[in-house]
VONUMAR-423621 format. One record per residue (C-alpha): residue in one letter; x, y, z. Coordinates in steps of 0.02 Angstrom, whole numbers, padded with zeros to 5 digits, always signed. Layout:
// VONUMAR-423621
aXYZ...
//
This chain:
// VONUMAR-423621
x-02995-00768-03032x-02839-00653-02996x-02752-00677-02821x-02751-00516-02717x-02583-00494-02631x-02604-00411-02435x-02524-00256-02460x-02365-00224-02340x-02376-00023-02316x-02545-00047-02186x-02595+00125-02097x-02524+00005-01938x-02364-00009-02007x-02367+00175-02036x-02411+00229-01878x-02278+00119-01792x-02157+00174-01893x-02171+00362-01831x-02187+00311-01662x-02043+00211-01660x-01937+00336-01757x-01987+00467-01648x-01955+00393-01477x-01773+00319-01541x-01730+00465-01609x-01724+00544-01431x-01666+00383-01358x-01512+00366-01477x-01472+00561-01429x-01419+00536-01231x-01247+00505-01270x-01202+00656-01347x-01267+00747-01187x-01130+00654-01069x-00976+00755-01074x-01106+00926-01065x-01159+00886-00910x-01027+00804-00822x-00929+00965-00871x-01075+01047-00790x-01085+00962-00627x-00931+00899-00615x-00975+00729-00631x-00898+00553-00653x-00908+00460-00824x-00964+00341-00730x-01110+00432-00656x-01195+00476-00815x-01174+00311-00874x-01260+00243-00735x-01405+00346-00769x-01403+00284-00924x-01388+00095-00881x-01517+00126-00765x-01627+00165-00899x-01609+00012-01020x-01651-00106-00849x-01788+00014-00825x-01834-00027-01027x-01800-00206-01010x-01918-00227-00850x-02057-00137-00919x-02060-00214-01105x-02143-00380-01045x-02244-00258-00920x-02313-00129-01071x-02327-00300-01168x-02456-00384-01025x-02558-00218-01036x-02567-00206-01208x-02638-00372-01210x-02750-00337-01053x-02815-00176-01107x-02763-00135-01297x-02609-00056-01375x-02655+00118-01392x-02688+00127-01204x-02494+00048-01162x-02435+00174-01283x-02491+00311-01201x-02453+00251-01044x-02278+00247-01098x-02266+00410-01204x-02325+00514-01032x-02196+00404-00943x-02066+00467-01061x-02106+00637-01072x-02117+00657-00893x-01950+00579-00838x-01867+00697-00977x-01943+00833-00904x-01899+00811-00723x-01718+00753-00788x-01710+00944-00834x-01691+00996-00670x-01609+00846-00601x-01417+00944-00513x-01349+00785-00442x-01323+00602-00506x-01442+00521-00388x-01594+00629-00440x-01535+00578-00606x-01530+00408-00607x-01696+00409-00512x-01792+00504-00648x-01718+00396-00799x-01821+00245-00726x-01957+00338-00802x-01877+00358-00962x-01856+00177-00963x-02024+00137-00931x-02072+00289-01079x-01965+00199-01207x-02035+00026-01181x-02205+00077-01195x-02189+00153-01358x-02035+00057-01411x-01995-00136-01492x-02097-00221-01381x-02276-00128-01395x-02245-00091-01578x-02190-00228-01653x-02320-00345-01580x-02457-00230-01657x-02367-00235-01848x-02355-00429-01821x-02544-00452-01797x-02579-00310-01949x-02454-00393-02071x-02497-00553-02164x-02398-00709-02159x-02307-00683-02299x-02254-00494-02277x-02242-00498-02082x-02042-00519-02058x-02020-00384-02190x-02182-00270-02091x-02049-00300-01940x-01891-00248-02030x-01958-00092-02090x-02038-00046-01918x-01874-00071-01828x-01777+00006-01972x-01883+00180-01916x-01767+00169-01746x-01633+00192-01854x-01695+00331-01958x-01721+00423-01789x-01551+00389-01730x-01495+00464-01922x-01554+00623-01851x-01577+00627-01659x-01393+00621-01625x-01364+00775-01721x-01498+00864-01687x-01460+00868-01524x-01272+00912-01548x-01374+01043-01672x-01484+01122-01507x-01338+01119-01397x-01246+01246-01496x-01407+01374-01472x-01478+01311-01275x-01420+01208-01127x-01466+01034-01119x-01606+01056-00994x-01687+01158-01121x-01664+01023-01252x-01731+00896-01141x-01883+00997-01132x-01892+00984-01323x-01869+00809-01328x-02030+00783-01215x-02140+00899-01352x-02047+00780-01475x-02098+00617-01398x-02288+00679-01344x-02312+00780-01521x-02297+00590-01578x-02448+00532-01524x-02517+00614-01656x-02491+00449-01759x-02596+00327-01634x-02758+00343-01725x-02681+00244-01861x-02620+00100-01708x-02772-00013-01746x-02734-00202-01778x-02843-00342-01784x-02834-00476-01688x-02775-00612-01792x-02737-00765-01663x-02759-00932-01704x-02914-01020-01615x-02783-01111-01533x-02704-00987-01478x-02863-00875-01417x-02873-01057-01298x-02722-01046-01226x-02675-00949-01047x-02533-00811-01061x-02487-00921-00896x-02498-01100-00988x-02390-01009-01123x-02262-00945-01013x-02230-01119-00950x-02211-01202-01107x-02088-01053-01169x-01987-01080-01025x-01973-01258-01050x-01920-01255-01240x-01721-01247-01218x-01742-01153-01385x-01815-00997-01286x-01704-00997-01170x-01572-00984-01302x-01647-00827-01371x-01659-00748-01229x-01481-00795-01177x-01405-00737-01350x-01513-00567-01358x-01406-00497-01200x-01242-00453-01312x-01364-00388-01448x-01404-00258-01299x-01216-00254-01234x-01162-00195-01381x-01286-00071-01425x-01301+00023-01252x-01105+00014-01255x-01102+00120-01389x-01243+00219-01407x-01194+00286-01226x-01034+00291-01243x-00954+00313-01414x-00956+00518-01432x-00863+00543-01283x-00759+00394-01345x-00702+00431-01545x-00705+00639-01461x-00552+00580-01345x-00454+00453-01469x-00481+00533-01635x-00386+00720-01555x-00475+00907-01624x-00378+00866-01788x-00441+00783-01941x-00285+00742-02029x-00360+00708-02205x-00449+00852-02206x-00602+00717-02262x-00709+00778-02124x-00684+00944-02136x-00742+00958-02344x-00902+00902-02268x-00904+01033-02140x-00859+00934-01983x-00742+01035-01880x-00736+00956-01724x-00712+00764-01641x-00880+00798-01546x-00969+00819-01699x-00903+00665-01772x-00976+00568-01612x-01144+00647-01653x-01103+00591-01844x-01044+00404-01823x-01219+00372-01712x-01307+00469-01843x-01206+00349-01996x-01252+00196-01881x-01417+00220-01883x-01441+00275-02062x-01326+00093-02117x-01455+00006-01990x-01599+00072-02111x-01548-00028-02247x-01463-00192-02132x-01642-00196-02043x-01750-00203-02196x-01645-00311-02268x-01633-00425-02132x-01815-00419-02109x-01839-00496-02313x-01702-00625-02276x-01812-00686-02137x-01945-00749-02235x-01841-00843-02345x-01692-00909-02237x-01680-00988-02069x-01689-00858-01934x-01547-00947-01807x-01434-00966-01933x-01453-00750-01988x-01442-00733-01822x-01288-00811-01788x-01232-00739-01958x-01255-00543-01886x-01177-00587-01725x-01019-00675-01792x-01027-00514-01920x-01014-00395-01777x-00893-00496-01677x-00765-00465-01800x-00785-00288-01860x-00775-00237-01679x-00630-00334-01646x-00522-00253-01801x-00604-00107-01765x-00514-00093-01602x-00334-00174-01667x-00348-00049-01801x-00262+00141-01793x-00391+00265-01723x-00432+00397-01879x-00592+00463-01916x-00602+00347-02065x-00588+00214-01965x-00743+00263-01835x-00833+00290-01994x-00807+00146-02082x-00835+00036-01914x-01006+00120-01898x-01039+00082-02065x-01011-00106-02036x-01083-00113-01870x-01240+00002-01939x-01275-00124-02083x-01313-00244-01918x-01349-00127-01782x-01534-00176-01767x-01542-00334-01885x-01570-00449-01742x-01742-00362-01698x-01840-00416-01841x-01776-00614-01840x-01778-00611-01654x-01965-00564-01633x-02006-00659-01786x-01948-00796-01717x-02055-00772-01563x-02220-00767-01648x-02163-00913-01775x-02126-01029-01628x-02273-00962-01500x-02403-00865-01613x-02450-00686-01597x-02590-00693-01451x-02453-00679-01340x-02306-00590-01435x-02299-00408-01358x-02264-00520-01162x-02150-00654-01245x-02042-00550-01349x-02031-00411-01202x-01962-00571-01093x-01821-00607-01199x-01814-00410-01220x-01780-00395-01037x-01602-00500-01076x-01548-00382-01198x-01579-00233-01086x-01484-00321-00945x-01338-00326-01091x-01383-00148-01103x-01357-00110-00913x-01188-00193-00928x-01123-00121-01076x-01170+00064-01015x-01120+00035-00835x-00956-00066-00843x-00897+00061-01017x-00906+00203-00864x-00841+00097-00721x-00708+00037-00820x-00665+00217-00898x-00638+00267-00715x-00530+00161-00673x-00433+00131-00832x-00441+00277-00912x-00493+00175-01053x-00643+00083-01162x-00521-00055-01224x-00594-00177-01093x-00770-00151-01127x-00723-00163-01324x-00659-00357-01293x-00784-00417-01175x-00917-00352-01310x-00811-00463-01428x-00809-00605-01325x-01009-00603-01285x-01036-00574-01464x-00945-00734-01521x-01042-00826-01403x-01229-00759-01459x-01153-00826-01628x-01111-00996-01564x-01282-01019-01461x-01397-00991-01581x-01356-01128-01684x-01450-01279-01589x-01614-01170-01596x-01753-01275-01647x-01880-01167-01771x-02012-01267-01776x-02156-01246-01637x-02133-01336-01488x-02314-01414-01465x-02490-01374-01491x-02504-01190-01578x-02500-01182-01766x-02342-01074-01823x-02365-00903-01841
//
């Protein structure tokens, strides 16, 4: 009798994939839009950033919220929930004139991106994937973020050469509701364990936060989301200001990049596309390595390319070949991260567990933005923010090594 292998490509997967590539696509774009509309208004770095940062909290308090109510009341419902979310605070942010009404509407935002983001998603590709092919089912749906950052960054530079950024906004929200065209593909079954069908989402919670081992994910996710919302936010305006309006090689320029601004657009765009390949690889790694210790691997990775990234001359080979390095591990922690959830805790509960320790990484996301525009005020400068990112990396690398992968008591590993 021949063995049938589950296939890996499910209609699930595919579905998730275009969500997720869709919704990041427009999430990885707000940076580019900071130094338009501060120049518009007249604004503070710090102001946008805020906005910003205000946005991944927003993200991290909803994930374990859009979680609970896809669990409560099914996926497709949280999804959306969240899409309309999204699309509305984009919309309003179009005729937001002063930083408070701003920062108000990107709570919205937040809330949008967790409900069709990580949290929602990957939960649903966990219960559709078999055993065998789930961690590489959860590379290749977070490695669709990063094929939307490839080309939401510059298409947004792209439609703010031809409208204003309100009026790109306004295309973003078609963008993010024409994706819900996917959602009739967004049915998993639901493959818990008996055990696990037994088991409260409260008598869960408790025993998750009495494993020290949880509480060391969640601890080492927040400079995963440090690091990220640092520079997603905040590296156009950044290489645009240190690399000059001069490409010295004349490298950029062969490939038609004129301008410092468009090279912002370009690293994020060259991050993401690195993070295509780092995620799916990361993702097949995970089902034959030990998570923590990949884990600690990509952290300890990115500790030191951003440190010689900043001791290192400022050229536009050098931004390039840092987002290269930082790409190829950009997003590699999602996969292992969330695997490691449902291996430890089983996939009943996934979507409201992994959105827990998703809320740390967005609280590293609400630093990174914040303090890289409070800091930039004062300074004049992003050295600061560079080294504490360094510092809070090295010690995600360090904590993850006592993390115990087998299950704490009585559910079966996913």
């Amino acid at each position: 009798m021949t063995e049938t292998r589950a296939p890996l490509f499910t209609p699930v997967l595919i579905g998730g994939c275009i969500i997720i590539m869709l919704g990041f696509a427009v999430r990885a774009s707000f940076g580019v839009f900071q130094i338009p509309i501060a120049a518009e208004y007249g604004w503070l770095r710090s102001d946008f950033s805020f906005a910003i940062a205000i946005q991944n909290l927003a993200w991290g308090i909803g994930q374990p919220i859009f979680g609970a109510i896809a669990e409560k009341f099914g996926d497709r419902r949280a999804i959306v929930a969240g899409a309309l979310f999204y699309a509305a605070g984009l919309v309003l942010s179009s005729y937001a004139v002063t930083p408070g009404q701003h920062q108000l509407l990107e709570i919205l935002v937040g809330f949008g991106i967790a409900g069709t983001g990580f949290g929602v998603i990957l939960a649903v590709v966990g219960r559709a994937a078999s055993a065998e092919n789930r961690s590489l089912a959860l590379g290749i749906a977070t490695a669709a973020g990063s094929a939307g950052q490839v080309f939401g960054a510059p298409a947004a530079a792209w439609l703010l050469g031809y409208m204003p950024w309100q009026s790109v906004f306004l295309v973003f929200a078609a963008v993010i509701l024409l994706s819900l065209l996917a959602l009739p593909l967004m049915r998993a079954p639901d493959s818990a364990s008996k055990a696990e069908l037994e088991e409260t989402i409260s008598e869960i919670l408790v025993r998750a936060f009495r494993d020290p081992s949880y509480i060391l994910i969640f601890l080492g996710f927040f400079s995963c989301g440090y690091q990220l919302g640092f520079i997603t936010a905040h590296f156009p305006a950044f290489v645009t200001e240190m690399c000059g309006a001069i490409d010295p090689s004349g490298m950029l320029a062969s490939f038609g990049v004129t301008t410092t601004s468009a090279l912002g657009a370009i690293a994020i765009s060259v991050i993401g596309l690195a993070n295509i390949v780092g995620a799916i690889l990361s993702g097949w790694l995970g089902r034959r390595y030990s998570k923590k210790y990949l884990l600690a691997g990509i952290y300890a990775g990115r500790t030191i390319i951003s440190a010689l990234f900043i001791l290192a001359p400022m050229t536009p080979t050098t931004v390039l070949l840092f987002s290269l390095g930082m790409g190829s591990l950009w997003l590699a922690t999602v996969p292992l991260t969330s695997g490691l959830v449902a291996h430890l805790y089983g996939l009943r509960y996934m979507g409201t567990l992994y959105g827990i320790v998703f809320f740390s990484h967005q609280l590293g996301s609400f630093m990174g933005v914040w303090l890289g525009g409070r800091l930039y005020d004062m300074y004049g400068s992003y050295t600061m923010v560079w080294w504490i990112g360094v510092g809070i990396g090295a010690f995600s690398a360090i904590i993850h090594l006592p993390i115990r992968e087998n299950a704490p008591s009585r559910l079966v590993p996913a």
